[in-house]
N, C-alpha and C positions, 0 to 999 in steps of 0.2 A: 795568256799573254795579251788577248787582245782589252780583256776586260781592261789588267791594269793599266796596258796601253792608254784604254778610256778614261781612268779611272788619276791617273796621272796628270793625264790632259786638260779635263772638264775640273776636276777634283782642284788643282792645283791653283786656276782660275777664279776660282772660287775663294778658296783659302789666301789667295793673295793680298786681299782687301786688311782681311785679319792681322795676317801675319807682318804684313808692313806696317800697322799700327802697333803690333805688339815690339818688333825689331824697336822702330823708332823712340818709341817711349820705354825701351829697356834701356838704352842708352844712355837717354834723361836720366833716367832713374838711379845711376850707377855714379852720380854724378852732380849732389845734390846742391854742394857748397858753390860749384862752379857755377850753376846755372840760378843760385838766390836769390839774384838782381830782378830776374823774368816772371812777370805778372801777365795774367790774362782776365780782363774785365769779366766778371758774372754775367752781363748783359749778355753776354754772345753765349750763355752756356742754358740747358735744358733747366724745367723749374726745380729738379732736386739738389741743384747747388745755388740754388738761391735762398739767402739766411730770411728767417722769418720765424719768427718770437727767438731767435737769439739758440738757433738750431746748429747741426753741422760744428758740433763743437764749437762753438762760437768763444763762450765762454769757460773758464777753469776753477779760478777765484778767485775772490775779494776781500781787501785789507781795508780798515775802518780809518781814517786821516785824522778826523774830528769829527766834531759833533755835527758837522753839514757837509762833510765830501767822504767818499769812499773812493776808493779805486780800487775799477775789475780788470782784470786780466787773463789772456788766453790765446786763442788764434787768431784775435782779429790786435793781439798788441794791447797797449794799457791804455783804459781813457778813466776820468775823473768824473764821476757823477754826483750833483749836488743834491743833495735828497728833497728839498724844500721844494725847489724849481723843476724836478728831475732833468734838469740840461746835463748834458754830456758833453765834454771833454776831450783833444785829443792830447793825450800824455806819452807821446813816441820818438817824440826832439832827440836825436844823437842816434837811434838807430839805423843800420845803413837799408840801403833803398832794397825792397824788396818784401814783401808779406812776410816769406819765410825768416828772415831777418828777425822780425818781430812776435815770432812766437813764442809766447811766455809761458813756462812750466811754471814759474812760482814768485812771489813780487810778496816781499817782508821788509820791517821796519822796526829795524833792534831799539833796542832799550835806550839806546842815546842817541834815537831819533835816525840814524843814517837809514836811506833805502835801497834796496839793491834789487835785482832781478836777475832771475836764472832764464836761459833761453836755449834756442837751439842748436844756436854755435857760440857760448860763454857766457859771462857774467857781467852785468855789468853794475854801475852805483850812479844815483839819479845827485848829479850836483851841478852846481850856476844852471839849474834850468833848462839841464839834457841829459841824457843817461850817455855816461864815459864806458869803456868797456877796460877791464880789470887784467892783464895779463896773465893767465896760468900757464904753468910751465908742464904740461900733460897732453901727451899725444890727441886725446879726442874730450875737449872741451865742452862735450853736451853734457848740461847740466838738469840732473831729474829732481832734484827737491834743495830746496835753504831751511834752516830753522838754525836757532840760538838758544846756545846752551853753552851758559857758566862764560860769559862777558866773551865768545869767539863765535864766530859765524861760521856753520858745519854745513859744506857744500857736499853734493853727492852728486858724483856722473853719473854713468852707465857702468860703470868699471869699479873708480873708486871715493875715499873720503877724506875729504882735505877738511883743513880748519882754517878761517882765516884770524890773526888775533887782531881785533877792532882796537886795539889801543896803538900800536907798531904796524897794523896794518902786513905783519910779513904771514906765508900761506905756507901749509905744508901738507900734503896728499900722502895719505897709506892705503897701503893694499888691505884688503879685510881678513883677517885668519880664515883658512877652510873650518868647514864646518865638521862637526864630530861624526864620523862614519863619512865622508866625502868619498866621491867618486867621481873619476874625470868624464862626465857623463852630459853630454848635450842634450837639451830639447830635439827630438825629432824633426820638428816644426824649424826648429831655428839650424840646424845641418841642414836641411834640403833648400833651406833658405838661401844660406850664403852660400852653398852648392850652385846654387839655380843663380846667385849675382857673379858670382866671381871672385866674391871677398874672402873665402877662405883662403886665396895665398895673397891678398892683401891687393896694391892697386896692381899688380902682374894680372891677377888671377880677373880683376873688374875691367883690364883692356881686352884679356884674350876673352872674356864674353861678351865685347865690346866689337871685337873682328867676327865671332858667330855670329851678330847680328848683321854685321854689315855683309855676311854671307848669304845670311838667309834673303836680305834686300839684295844682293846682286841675282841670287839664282830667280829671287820674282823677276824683276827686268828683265835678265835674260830670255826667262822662260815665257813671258807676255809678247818681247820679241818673237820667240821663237813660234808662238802659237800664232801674230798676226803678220808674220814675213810672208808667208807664201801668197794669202790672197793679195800684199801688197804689189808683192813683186809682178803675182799677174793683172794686177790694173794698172800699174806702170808698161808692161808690155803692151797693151791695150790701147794705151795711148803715147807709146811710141815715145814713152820718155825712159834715157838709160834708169836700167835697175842692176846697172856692176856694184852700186855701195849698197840696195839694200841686198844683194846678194852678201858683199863682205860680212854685213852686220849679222843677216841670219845664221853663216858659219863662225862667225866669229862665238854667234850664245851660243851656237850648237855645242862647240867644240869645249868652250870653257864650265858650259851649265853643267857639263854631263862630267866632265874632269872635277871642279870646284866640287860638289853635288858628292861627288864620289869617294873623294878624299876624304872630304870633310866630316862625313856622313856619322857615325861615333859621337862627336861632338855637340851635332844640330837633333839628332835623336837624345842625346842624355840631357842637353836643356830643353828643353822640350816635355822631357818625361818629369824634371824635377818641377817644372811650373804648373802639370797640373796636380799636383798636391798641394800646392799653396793657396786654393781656394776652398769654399765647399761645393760638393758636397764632400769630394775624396778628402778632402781637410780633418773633417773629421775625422778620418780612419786614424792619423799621426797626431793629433793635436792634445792628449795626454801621455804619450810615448816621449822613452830618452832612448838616446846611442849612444855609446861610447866615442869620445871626442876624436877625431881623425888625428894620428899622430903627425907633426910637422906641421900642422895649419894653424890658423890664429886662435881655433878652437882648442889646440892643444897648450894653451895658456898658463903657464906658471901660478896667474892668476885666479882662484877659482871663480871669481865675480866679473870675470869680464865678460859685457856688454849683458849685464843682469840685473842690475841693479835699478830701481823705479822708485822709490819715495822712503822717507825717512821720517822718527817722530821719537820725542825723550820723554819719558815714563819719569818723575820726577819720586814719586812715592815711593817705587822700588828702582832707582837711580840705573834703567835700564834702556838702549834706545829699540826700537819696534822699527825693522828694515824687513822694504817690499820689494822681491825679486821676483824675475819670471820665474825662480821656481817654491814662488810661495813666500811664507812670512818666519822672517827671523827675530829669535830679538840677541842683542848684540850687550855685553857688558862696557859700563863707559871709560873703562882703559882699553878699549879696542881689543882685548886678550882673547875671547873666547866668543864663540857664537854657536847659539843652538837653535833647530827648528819650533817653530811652535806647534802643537798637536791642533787638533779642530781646527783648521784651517775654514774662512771666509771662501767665497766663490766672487776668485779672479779671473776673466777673461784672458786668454792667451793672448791678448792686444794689449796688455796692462792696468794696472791700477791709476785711475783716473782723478780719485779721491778718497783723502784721507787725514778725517779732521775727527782732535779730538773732542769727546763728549764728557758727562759728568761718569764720576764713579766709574772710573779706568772704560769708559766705551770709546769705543770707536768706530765712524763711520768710514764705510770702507765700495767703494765705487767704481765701478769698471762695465764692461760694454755684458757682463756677468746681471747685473743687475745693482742694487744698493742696500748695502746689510748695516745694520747695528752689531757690532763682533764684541766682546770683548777677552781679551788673550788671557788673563788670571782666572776668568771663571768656565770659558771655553764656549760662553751664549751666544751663538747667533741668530739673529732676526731679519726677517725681511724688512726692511722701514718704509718701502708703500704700501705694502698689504698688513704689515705687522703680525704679520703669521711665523712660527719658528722654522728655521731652516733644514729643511730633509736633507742631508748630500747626498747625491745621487752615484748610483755604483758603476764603473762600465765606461761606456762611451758616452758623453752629452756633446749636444749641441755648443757650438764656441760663442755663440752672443745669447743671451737672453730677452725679456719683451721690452725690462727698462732699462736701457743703453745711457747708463751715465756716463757723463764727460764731465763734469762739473759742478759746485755745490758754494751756496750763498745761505748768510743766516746774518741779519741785524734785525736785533731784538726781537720781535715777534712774526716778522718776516723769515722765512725758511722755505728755499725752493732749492730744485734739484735741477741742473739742466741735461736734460735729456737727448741724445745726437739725433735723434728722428722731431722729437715731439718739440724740441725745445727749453723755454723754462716754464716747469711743470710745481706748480703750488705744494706742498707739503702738510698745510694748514686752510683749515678755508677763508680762516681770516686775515690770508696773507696775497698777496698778487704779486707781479714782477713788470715794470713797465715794455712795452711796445720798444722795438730796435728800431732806434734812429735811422732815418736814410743817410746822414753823413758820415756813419759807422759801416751800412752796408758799402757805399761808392767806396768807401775808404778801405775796405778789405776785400781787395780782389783774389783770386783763386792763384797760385803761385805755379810755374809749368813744373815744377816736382808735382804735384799733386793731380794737377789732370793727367802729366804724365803716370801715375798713380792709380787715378781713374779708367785710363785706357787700359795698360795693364790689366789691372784685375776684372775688368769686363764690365764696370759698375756705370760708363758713359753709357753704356745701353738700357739703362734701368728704364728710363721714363718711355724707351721707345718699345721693349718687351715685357715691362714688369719685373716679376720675382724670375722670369727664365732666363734674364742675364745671367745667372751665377752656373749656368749650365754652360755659356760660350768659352770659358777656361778650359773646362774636360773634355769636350767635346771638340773644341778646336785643337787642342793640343793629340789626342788620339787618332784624328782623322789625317794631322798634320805628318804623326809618325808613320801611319800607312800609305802616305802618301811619298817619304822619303825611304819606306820600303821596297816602295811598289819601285821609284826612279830606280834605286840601287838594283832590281831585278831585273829591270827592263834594260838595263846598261851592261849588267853583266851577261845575260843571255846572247845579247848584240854583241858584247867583247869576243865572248866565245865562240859565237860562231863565227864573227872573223878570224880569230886564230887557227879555227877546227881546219881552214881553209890554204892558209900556207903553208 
């Protein structure tokens, strides 16, 4: 008893730093549309979120205009680079205030010249001189890929695949057919995910982990109270000024720490326990693993493609389209009738497919925080395309990122680079370069509070200050944190008991 007594005490003290970070920024995080407007300056942040050769995801891809302007696109929004001059551009007129706002999955230019751009929250079409936003009639408007095919523009969410017909301009969304042999079977990864937010029972389930947090930030207060009342109270006596309120206040945490604390307890342990699997290293234990989908939850979806879907592309030769989901690669017949998996699967990162552009002679490259392969789906080759070495798939457990973290992929004429989330843009050629990132590009793309909130979470704000040991403050703070709401629930019930034992 007395340990945990200590152990409660000092322990809890300690962990309070954390856990108020983490409470606060789950909140954020649960909550991302609301909060989209809110930027925070780079300047005020450590140097690994500061972009430099066009890092950090900076960039996604690039559409060719004419013969002297291109536009890139990606996390920092669209801008126009003129090849001659290399001056950039800003091209982000009509989207609303906010970075997040302006993050681009993908920016095309159909055959009769219209532009459009897919983003984080819809679509939208670049006319008089600003991008107008497109009205879809579907619950979650995140858009992961555009391409054209056969005079209609084929959007893809996360879910599903609408058309839109560029002549009438009218859009229509289907669900994708299950797959042959389907099973209602979740990513591992993605259960303990929306376990761990709330969103398996949708924005109910995103407020009651919404009140866990503001649990865990009331038991810190209380409990900071509760640890510095006494010496307070005796330096107020000391000098003979009333201490009846800090007395109220010290009963008041006592009473409610240990009530609140106690109740709750079930709840502040199972979130808790579900966030530290969502980093590594325990990440990896789950990050090729399914479970069967929770009945009743948004996971038990009629849909089989809800929130799975990542990028799309049409095989023109054999009239078939190529869909990238978390759970690998499909290719899809183009009456939407049937869909089967493809064998020799590429190596996707459980963070998504980042790129995916085609090449000559049914290739495709195929990009993710995995690394960046040459695939191609009819003859089943895969290649490395920085080492150009063939691909081993490896049996078992691996590692979830590999050494080249693509996010991104640029090729005019003989120019070919890859942009890399650590390295940057990384040549492909040696007789190709990529220009220096403008400062009016860096000032102009500040860090959005979803995403430092993002960064707090997942422990990564520590990087520059511990190194590579940040990835250890998730498991380690999460396990010390349940022993620590072990230890209260011990110490309270021992004290319960013995006051009962007593009347």
């Amino acid at each position: 008893m007395k340990f945990w007594r200590k152990y409660h005490k000092w322990g809890g003290i300690i962990l309070s730093f954390f856990l108020l970070l983490f409470s606060i920024s789950g909140i954020v995080l649960n909550h991302r549309k609301q909060v989209s407007s809110v930027d925070i300056s780079r300047q005020y942040l450590t140097s690994s979120f500061q972009y430099d050769n066009w890092n950090n995801a900076a960039l996604k891809g690039s559409i060719r205009l004419d013969s002297t302007q291109t536009l890139f696109y990606g996390n920092v929004g669209c801008w126009i680079n003129t090849n001659k001059t290399n001056e950039w551009n800003d091209f982000n007129t009509g989207f609303p205030k906010g970075i997040d706002n302006r993050k681009v999955s993908k920016v095309i230019r159909t055959k009769n010249g219209r532009l459009f751009a897919g983003t984080l929250f819809g679509l939208y079409e670049y006319k008089s001189e600003s991008w107008s936003p497109i009205k879809l009639e579907i619950e979650h408007p995140r858009i992961s890929d555009l391409i054209e095919v056969n005079g209609k523009l084929t959007i893809l969410t996360r879910s599903e695949l609408g058309q839109l017909d560029l002549i009438n301009d009218s859009v229509v969304f289907n669900i994708l057919p299950s797959p042959e042999g389907y099973k209602n079977t979740t990513s591992l990864f993605k259960t303990i995910w929306i376990l761990h937010s709330g969103e398996i029972l949708g924005i109910t389930g995103k407020i009651l982990v919404d009140i866990i947090a503001g649990i865990f930030i009331f038991l810190i207060i209380t409990g900071i109270i509760w640890f510095a009342s006494p010496s307070l109270i005796k330096r107020a006596r000391k000098k003979l000024l009333a201490a009846k309120r800090k007395k109220q206040l010290f009963r008041f945490s006592v009473k409610w720490h240990n009530k609140i604390g106690y109740y709750a307890i079930i709840f502040l342990i199972f979130t808790t326990f579900t966030g530290i699997f969502l980093r590594p290293p325990l990440l990896i234990a789950i990050a090729n693993s399914e479970a069967k989908s929770i009945p009743f939850t948004v996971l038990d979806s009629p849909n089989a493609w809800y929130d799975q879907l990542r990028a799309i592309r049409y095989n023109r030769q054999y009239n078939v389209y190529l869909v990238s989901s978390s759970k690998g690669m499909y290719a899809l017949t183009n009456n939407f009738e049937q869909i089967v998996k493809i064998p020799n699967q590429p190596p996707v990162s459980v963070m998504g497919i980042n790129v995916f552009e085609e090449q000559k002679n049914n290739n495709y490259l195929i990009g993710s925080f995995s690394g960046l392969y040459l695939w191609n789906p009819f003859t089943s080759s895969c290649i490395n395309y920085v080492t150009k070495q063939a691909h081993i798939p490896q049996v078992g457990m691996s590692r979830p990122i590999g050494v080249h973290m693509a996010t991104g992929y640029h090729q005019l004429e003989h120019n070919e680079v890859y942009f890399d989330y650590n390295q940057g843009a990384v040549s492909l050629n040696r007789k190709s370069s990529f220009g220096t990132m403008p400062n009016k590009i860096k000032t102009a793309s500040p860090l959005s509070i979803w995403n430092l909130a993002l960064e707090v979470h997942t422990g990564r704000i520590f990087q520059d200050l511990i190194g590579a040991f940040y990835i250890l403050i998730v498991p380690l703070t999460g396990i010390t944190t349940i022993l620590l709401l072990l230890s209260g629930l011990w110490i309270y019930w021992k004290k319960y008991k013995k006051q009962t034992s007593k009347i």
